[in-house]
BALOBA-1460 file (C-alpha; in Angstrom, 3 decimals):
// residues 220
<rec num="1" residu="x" x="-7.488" y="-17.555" z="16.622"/>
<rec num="2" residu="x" x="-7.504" y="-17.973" z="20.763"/>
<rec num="3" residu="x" x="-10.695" y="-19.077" z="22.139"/>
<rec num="4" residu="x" x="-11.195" y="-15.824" z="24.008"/>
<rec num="5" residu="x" x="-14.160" y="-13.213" z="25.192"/>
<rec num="6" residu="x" x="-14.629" y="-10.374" z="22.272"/>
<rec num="7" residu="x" x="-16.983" y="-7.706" z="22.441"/>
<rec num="8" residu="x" x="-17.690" y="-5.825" z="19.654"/>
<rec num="9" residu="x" x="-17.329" y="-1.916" z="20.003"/>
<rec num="10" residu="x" x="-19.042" y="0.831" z="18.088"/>
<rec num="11" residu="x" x="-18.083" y="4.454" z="18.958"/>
<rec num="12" residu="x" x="-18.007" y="8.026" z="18.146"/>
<rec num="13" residu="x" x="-14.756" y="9.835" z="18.641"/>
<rec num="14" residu="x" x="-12.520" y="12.984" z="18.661"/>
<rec num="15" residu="x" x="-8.437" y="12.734" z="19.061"/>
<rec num="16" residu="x" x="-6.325" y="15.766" z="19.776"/>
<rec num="17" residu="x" x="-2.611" y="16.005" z="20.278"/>
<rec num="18" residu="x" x="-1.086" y="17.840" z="22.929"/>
<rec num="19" residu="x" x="1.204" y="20.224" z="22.163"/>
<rec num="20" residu="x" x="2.976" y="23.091" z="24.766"/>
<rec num="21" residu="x" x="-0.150" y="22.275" z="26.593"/>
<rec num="22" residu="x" x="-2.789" y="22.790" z="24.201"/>
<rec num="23" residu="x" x="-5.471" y="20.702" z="22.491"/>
<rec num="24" residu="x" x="-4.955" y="20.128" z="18.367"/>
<rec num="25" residu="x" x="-7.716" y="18.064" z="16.874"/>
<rec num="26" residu="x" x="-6.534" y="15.610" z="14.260"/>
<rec num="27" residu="x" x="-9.637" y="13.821" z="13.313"/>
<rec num="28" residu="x" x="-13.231" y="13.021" z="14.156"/>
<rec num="29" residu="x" x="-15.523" y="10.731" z="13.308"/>
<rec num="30" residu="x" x="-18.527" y="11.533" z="10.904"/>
<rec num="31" residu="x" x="-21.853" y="10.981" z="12.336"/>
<rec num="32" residu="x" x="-22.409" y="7.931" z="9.589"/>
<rec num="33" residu="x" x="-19.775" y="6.300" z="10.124"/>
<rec num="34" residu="x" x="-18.635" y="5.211" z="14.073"/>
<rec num="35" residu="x" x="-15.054" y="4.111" z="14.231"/>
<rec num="36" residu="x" x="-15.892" y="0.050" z="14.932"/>
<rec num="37" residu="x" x="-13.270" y="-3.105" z="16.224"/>
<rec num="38" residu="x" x="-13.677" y="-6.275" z="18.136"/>
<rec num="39" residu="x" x="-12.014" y="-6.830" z="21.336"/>
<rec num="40" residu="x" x="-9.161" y="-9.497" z="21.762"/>
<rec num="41" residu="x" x="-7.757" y="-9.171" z="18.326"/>
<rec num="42" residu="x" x="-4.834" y="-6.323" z="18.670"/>
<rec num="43" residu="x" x="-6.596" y="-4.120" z="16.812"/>
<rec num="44" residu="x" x="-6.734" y="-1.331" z="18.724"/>
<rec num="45" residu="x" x="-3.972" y="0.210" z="21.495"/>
<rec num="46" residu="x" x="-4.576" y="-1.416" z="24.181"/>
<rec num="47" residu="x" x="-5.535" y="1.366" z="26.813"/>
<rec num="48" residu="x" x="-7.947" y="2.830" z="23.896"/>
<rec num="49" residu="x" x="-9.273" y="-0.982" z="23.828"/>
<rec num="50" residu="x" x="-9.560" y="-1.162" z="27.512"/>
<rec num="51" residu="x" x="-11.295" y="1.799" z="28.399"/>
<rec num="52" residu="x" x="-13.748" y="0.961" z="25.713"/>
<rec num="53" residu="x" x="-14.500" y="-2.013" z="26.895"/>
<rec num="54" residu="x" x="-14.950" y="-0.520" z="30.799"/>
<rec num="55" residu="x" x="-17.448" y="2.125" z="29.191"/>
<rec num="56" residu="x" x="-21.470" y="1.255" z="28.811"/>
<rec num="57" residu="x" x="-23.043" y="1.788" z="25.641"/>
<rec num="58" residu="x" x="-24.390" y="5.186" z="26.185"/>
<rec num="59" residu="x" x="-21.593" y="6.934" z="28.172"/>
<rec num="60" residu="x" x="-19.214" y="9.132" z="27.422"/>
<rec num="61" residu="x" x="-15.512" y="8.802" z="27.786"/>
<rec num="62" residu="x" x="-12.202" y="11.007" z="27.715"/>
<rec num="63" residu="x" x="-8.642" y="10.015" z="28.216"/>
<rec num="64" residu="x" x="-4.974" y="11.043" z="27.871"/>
<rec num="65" residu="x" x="-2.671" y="8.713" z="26.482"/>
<rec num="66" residu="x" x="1.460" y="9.152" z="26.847"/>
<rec num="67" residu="x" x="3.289" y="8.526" z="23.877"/>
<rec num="68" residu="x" x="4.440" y="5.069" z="24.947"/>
<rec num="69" residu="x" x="0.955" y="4.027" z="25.452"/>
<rec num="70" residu="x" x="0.379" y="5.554" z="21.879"/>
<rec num="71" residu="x" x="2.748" y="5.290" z="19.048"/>
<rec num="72" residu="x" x="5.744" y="5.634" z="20.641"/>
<rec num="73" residu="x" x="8.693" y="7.906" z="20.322"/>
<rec num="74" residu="x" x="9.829" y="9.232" z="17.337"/>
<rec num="75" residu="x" x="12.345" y="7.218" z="15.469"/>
<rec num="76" residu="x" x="15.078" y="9.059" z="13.293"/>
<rec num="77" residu="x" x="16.149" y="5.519" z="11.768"/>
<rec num="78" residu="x" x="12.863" y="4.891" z="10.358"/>
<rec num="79" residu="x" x="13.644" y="7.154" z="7.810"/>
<rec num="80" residu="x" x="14.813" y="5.626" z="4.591"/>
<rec num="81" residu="x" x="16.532" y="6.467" z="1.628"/>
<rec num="82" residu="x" x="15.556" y="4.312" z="-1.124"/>
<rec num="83" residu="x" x="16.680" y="4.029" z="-4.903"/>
<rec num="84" residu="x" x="14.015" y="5.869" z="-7.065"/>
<rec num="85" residu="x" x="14.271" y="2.648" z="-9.437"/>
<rec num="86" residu="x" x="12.604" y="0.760" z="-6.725"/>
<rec num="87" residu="x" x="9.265" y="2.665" z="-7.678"/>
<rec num="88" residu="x" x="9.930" y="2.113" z="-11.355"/>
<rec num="89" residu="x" x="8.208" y="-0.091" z="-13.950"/>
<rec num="90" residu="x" x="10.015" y="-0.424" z="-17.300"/>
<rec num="91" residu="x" x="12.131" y="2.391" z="-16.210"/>
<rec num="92" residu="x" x="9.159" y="4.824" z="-15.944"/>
<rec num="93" residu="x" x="9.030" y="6.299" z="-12.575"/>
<rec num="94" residu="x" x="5.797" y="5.463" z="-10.637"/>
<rec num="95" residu="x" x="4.671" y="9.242" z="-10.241"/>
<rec num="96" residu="x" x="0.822" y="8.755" z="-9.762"/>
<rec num="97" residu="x" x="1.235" y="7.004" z="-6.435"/>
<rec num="98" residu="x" x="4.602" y="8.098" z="-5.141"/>
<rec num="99" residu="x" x="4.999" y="11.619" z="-4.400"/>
<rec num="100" residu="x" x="6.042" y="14.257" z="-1.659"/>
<rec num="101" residu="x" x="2.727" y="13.228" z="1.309"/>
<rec num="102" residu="x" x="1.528" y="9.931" z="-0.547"/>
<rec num="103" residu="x" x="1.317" y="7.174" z="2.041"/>
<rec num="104" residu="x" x="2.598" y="4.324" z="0.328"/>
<rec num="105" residu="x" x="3.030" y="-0.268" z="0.983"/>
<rec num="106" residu="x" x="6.232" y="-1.391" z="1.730"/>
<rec num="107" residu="x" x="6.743" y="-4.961" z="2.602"/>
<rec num="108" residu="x" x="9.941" y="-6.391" z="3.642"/>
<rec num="109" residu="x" x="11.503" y="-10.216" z="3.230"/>
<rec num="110" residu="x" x="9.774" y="-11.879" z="6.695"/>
<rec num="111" residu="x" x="6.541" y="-10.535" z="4.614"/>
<rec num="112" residu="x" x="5.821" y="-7.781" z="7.364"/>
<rec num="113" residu="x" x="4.143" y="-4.685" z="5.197"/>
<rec num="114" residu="x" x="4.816" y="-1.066" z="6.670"/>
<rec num="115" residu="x" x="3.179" y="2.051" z="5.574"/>
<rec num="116" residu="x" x="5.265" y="4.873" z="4.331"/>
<rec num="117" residu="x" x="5.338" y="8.177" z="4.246"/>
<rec num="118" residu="x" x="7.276" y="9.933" z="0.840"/>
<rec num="119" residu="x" x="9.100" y="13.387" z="2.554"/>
<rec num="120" residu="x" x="11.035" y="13.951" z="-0.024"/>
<rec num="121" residu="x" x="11.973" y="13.012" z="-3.838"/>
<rec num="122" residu="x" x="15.360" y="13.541" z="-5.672"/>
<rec num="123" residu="x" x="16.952" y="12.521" z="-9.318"/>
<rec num="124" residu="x" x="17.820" y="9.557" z="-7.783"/>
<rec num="125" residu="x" x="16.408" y="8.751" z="-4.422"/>
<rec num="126" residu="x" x="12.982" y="8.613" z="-2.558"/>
<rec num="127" residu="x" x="12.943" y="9.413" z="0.974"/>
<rec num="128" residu="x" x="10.392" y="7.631" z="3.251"/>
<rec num="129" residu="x" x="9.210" y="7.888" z="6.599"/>
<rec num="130" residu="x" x="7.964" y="4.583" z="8.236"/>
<rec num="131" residu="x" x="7.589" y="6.069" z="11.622"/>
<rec num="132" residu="x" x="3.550" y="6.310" z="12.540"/>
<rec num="133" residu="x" x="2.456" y="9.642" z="11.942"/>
<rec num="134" residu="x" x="1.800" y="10.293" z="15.490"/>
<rec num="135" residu="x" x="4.943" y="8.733" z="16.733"/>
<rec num="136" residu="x" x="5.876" y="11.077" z="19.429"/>
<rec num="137" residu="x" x="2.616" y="12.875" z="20.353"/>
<rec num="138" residu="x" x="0.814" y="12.362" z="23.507"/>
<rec num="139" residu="x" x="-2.808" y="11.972" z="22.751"/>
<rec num="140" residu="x" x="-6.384" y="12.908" z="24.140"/>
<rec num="141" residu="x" x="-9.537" y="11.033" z="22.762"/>
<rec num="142" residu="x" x="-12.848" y="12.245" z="23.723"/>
<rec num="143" residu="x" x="-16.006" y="10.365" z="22.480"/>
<rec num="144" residu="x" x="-19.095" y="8.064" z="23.073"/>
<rec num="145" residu="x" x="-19.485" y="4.666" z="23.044"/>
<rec num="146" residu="x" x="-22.672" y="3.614" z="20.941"/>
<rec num="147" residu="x" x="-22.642" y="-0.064" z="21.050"/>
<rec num="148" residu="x" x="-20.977" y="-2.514" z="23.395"/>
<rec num="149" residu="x" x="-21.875" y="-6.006" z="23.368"/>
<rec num="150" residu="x" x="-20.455" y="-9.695" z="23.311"/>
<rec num="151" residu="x" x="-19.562" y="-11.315" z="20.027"/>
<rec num="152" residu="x" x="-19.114" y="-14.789" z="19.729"/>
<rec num="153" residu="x" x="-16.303" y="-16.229" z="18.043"/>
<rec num="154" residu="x" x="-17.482" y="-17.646" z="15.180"/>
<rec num="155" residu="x" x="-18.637" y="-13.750" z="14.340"/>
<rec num="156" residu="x" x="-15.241" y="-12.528" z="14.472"/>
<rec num="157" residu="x" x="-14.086" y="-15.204" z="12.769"/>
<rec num="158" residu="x" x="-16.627" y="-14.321" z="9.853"/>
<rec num="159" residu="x" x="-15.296" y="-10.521" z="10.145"/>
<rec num="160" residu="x" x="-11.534" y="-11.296" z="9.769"/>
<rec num="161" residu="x" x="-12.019" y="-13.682" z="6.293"/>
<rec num="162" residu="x" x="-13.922" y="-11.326" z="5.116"/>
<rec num="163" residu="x" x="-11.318" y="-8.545" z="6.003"/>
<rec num="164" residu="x" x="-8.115" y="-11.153" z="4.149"/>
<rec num="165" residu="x" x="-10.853" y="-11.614" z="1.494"/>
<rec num="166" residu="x" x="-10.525" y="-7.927" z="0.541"/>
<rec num="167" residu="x" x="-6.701" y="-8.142" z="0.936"/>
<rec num="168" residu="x" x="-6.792" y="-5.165" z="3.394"/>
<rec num="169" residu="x" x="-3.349" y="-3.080" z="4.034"/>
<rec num="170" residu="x" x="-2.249" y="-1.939" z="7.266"/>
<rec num="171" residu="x" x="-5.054" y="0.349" z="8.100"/>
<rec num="172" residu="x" x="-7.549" y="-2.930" z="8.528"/>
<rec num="173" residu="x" x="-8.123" y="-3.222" z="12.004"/>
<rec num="174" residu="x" x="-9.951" y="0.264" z="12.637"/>
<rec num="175" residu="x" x="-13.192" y="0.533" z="10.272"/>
<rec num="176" residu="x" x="-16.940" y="2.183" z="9.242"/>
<rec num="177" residu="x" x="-18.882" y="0.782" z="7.171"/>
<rec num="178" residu="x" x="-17.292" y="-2.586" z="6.629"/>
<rec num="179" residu="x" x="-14.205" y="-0.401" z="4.965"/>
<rec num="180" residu="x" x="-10.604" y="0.244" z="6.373"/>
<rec num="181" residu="x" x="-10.103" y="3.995" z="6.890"/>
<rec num="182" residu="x" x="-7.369" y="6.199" z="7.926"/>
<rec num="183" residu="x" x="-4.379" y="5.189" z="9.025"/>
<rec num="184" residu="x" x="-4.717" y="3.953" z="12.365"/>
<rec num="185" residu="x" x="-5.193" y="7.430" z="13.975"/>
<rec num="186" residu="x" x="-8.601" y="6.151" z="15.833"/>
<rec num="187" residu="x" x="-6.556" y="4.311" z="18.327"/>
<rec num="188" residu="x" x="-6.599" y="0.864" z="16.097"/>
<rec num="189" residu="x" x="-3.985" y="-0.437" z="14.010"/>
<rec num="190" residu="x" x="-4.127" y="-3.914" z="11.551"/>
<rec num="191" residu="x" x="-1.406" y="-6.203" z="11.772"/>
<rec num="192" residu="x" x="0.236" y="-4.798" z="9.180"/>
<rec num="193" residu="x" x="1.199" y="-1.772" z="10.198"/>
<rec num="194" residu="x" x="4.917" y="-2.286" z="11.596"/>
<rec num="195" residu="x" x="6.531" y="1.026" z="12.291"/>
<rec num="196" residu="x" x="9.693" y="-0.371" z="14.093"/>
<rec num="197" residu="x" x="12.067" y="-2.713" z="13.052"/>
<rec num="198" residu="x" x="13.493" y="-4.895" z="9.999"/>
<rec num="199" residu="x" x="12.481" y="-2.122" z="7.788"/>
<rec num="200" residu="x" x="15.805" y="-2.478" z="5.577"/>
<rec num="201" residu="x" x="15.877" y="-5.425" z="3.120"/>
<rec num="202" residu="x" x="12.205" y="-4.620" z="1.933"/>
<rec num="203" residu="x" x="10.910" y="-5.665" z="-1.056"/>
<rec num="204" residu="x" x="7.579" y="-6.770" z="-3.020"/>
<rec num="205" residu="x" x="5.861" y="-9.726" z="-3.689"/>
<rec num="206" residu="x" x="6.568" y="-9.833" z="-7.728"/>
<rec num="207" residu="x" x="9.148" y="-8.302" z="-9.159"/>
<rec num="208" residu="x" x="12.170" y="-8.045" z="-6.846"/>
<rec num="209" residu="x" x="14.788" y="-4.796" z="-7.065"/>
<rec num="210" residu="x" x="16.884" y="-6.082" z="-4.603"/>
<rec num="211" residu="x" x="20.765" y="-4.923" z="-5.858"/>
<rec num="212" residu="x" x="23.148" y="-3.128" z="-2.572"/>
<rec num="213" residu="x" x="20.159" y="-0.835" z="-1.580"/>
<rec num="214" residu="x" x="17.484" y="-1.081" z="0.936"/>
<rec num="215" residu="x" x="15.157" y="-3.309" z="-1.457"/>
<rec num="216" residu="x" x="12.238" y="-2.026" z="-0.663"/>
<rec num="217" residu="x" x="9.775" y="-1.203" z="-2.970"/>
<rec num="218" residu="x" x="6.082" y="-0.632" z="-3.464"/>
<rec num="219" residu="x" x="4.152" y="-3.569" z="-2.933"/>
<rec num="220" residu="x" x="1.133" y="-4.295" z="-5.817"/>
């Protein structure tokens, strides 16, 4: 890691959408559990990251953010069409964790994971979305910053072994309690949470289902 200035950030939060104009919450934060990142480390988008940082511990804030400062537009060819086998063990479908709204680990053969979305199921196929789910939405966060202090390196450091210690997904980087949560709505996202390219050619980390398809599958 860079030998750079982190702060660490503890705040409360609510994030709308904006859509024809109006205000659509999404999420909120419960009172036990502040969304929480450190500075410096890409964990957060970076205009979310640098107003936090800008705001005293105490104040409130409220901002807009355009969908390229967000997620981005919404990408038709980040929808996939993958052999059902590649969710299959033994030739038993995988129907406890892949189904129709069940956000799912992909990882591909550079060893970038993705998480999907499943929008659809056939005989044969399992369609996936690996576009963020608030890829084309302009946002509005509104919240209060609780803490906002200097952390030393060696502290984030400590934070990020014991985040690969607990072989966190792609929803790492944003947290409460010392636990991942959500799916990087709160403005954070963990490294592992590519929504753009190389998506084709995915596969797992044990058994392989490679064959003329896509390749991905679910990763263990």
């Amino acid at each position: 890691m860079e030998n750079k200035t982190h702060k660490f950030i503890s705040a409360s939060y609510e994030l709308y959408s904006i859509e024809y104009g109006n205000e659509v919450l999404i999420e909120k934060t419960e009172e036990n559990r502040p969304l929480t990142f450190y500075t410096g480390c890409e964990m957060a988008l970076p205009e979310f990251e640098r107003i936090a940082m800008e705001t005293a511990a105490g104040n409130d804030f409220a901002f807009d953010l355009a969908k390229g400062q967000a997620y981005g537009d919404y990408k038709e060819e980040n929808v996939l069409d993958l052999e059902k086998a590649v969710f299959s063990h033994e030739g038993e479908f995988d129907s406890n964790n892949v189904y129709v709204g069940a956000m799912i680990p992909l990882q591909n053969q550079e060893g970038q994971r993705f998480m999907a979305r499943v929008i659809d199921i056939t005989e044969d196929k399992v369609k996936v979305d690996l576009n963020h789910p608030l890829a084309g939405k302009e946002l509005k966060f509104k919240g209060h910053i609780i803490e906002n202090r200097e952390a030393s390196e060696e502290e984030v450091k400590e934070f990020f072994e014991k985040l690969n210690s607990h072989h966190c997904g792609g929803n790492c980087g944003c947290h409460g309690d010392g636990e991942g949560n959500r799916e990087g709505h709160c403005g954070c996202h963990g490294e592992g949470e590519g929504h753009g390219d190389g998506h084709c050619g995915c596969h797992g980390e044990g058994e392989g289902h490679g064959g003329g398809h896509c390749g991905c599958h679910n990763k263990d």
